[in-house]
C-alpha positions in Angstrom: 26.9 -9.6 20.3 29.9 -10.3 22.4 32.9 -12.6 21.9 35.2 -14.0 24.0 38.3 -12.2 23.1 39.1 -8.2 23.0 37.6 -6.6 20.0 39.6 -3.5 19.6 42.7 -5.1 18.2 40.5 -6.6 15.5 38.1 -3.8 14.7 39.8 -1.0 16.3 37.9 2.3 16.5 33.6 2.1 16.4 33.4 1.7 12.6 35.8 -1.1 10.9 35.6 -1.2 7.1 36.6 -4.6 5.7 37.5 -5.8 2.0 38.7 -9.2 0.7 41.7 -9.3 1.9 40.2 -9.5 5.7 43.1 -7.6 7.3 42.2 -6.6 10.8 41.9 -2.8 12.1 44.4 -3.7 15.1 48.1 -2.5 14.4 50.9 -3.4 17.3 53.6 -5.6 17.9 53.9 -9.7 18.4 55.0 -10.8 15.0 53.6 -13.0 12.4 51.8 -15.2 14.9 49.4 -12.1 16.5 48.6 -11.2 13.5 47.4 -14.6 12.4 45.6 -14.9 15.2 43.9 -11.3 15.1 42.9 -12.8 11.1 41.2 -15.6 12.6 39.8 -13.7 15.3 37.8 -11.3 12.5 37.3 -14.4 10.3 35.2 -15.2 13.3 33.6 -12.2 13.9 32.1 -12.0 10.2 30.9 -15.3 10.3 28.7 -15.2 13.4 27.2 -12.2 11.9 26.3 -13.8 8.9 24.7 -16.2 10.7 22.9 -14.1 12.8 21.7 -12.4 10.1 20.7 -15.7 8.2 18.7 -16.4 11.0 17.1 -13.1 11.2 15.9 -13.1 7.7 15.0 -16.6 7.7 17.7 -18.0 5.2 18.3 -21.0 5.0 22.2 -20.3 4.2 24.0 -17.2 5.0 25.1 -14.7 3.0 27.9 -13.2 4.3 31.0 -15.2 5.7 34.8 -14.9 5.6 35.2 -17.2 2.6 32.6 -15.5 1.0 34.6 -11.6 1.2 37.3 -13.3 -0.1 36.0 -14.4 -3.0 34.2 -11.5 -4.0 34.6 -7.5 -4.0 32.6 -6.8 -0.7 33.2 -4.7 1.6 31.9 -4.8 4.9 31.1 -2.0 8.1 31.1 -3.5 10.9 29.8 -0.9 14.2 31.0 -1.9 17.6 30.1 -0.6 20.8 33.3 0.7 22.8 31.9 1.3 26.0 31.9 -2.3 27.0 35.5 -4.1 28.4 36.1 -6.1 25.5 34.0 -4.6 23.0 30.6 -6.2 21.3 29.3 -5.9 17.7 26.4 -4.5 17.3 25.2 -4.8 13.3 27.0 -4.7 10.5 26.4 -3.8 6.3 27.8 -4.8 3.5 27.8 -3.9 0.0 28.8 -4.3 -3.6 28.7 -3.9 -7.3 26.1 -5.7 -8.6 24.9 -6.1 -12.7 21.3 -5.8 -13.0 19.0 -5.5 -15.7 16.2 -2.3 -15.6 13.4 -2.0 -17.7 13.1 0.9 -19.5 9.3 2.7 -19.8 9.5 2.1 -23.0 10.1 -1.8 -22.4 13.3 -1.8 -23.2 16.0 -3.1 -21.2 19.5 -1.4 -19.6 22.3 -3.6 -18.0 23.8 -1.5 -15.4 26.4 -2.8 -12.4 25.4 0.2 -9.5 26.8 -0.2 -5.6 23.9 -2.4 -4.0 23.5 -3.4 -0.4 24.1 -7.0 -0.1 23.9 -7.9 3.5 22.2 -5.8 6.5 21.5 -6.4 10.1 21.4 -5.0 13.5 21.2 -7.3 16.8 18.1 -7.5 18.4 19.0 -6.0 21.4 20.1 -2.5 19.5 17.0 -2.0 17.0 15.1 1.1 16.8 17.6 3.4 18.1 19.0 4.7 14.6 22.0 2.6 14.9 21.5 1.2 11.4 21.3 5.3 10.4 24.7 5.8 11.5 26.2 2.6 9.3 24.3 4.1 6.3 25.8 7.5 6.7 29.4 5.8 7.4 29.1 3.9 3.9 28.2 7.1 2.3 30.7 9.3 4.1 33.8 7.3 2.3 31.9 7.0 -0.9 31.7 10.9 -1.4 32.7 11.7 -4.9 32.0 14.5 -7.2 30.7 14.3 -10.9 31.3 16.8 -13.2 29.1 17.7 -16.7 32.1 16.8 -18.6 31.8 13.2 -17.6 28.4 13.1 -19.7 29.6 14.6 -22.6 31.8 12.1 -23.5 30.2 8.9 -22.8 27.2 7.8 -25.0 24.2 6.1 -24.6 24.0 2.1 -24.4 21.4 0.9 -27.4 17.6 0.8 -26.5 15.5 -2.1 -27.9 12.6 -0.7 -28.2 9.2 -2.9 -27.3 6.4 -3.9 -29.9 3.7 -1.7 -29.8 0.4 -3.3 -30.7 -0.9 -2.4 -33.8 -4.0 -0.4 -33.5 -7.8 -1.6 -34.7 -8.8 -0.4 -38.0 -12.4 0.6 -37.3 -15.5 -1.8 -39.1 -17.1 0.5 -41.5 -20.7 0.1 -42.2 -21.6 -0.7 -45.6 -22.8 2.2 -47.9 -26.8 2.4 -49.3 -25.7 1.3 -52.8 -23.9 -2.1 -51.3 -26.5 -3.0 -49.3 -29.3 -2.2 -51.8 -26.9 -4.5 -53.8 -26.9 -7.3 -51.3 -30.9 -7.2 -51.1 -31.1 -7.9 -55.0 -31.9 -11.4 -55.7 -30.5 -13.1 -58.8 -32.9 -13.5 -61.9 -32.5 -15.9 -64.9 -31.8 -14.1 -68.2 -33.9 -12.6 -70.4 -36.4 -13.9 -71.7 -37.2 -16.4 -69.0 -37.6 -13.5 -66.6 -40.8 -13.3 -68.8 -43.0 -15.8 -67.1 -45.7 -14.9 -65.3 -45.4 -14.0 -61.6 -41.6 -13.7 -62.3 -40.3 -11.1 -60.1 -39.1 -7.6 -62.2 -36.4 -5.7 -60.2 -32.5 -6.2 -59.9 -30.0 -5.1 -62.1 -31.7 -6.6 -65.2 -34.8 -4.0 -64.9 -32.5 -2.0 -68.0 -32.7 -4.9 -69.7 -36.2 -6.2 -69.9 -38.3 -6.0 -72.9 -40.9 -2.8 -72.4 -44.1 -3.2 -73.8 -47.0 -0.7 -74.0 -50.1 -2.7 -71.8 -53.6 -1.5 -73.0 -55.6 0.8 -70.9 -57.1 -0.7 -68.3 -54.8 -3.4 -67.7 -54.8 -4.0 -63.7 -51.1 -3.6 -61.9 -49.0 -5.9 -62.3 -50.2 -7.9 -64.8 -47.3 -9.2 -67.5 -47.6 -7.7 -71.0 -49.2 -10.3 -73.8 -47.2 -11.6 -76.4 -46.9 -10.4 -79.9 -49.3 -11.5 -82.1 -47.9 -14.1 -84.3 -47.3 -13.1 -87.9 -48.7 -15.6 -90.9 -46.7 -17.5 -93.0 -45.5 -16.4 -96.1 -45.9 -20.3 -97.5 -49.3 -20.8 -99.1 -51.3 -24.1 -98.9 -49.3 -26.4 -101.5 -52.4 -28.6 -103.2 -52.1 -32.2 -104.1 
């Protein structure tokens, strides 16, 4: 991507790293008024490759632009190629801190704010020949940094919510002999109208029915005969 003014006062050697405060990578004389113009010159530079990236992506709006740095804690890398006379851009990256909200395995959830890559692109012309590789390894190169075990032992933990877990199916157990022999049982009326004939003898009230020797040669199943009655006492008053 060229432009029609000389790149190398505004982004100086073939990596330029901008922040918010947009200042350009050139450094020489010409007072106040070159260095206003060499702002507006990179102003212009980030916002054509914002929208070339828009338009790359297929977004509607773009995501990077000048009032955009300014407003946030971005920083951008612009590459540039230095072989031609004025210069031309060939892709650009830019990231930031970003909160974001991970889920846990557990399904709980951790708010963390980790360097992201925001914005990414490399013009058409330049792809596939591991120009994007070297932005990458640029970003990295000034974010080195070294951690040591100390800085672990002193920080704790953020709070886990930990998710639901379902509550498990208590098996159906079958029902034992003595319930269902129980549940086969039909009711019977009380004694002694259990008594009639062809009344049914089995259930709960078998203790409870009135045993009777039957004389020999009774079939099965035939109900005892009743007591004999007894004569009355009371003899025949005359008139």
């Amino acid at each position: 991507m060229e432009f029609p003014f000389d790149l190398a006062p505004v982004l100086g050697d073939r990596f330029c790293v901008v922040d918010q405060h947009l200042r350009p990578a050139g450094r020489g004389g010409g007072g106040t008024a070159k260095r206003e113009e060499l702002e507006q010159q990179l102003r212009t530079v980030i916002d054509e490759l914002g929208k070339a990236s828009a338009k790359a992506q297929g977004l509607s709006t773009p995501v990077t632009s000048a009032a955009r740095m300014e407003s946030n804690r971005h920083v951008l890398y612009i590459l540039r190629d230095t072989r031609c006379p004025r210069g031309a851009v060939l892709g650009f990256l830019k990231v930031g801190y970003k909160k974001l909200f991970l889920l846990e395995r557990d399904g709980s959830h951790v708010e963390v704010e980790p360097l992201c890559v925001l914005d990414f692109y490399i013009h058409e012309s330049q792809q596939r020949r591991g120009l994007g590789r070297e932005l990458f390894r640029e970003m990295l190169q000034v974010n080195n940094f070294v951690i040591f075990e100390g800085f672990f032992s002193t920080r704790t933990a953020p709070a886990r919510r930990p998710f639901p877990r379902p509550r498990p199916e208590e098996p159906i157990k079958p029902y034992s002999l003595s319930e269902r022999d129980f549940l086969r049982e039909e009711p019977e009326p009380p004694w002694p109208f259990n008594l009639a004939r062809g009344s049914p003898v089995r259930g709960s009230l078998r203790p409870f029915l009135l045993r009777r020797e039957t004389p020999p040669g009774t079939p099965p199943g035939t109900p005892p005969e009743p007591p004999p009655r007894r004569a009355s006492s009371l003899g025949r008053v005359g008139r």
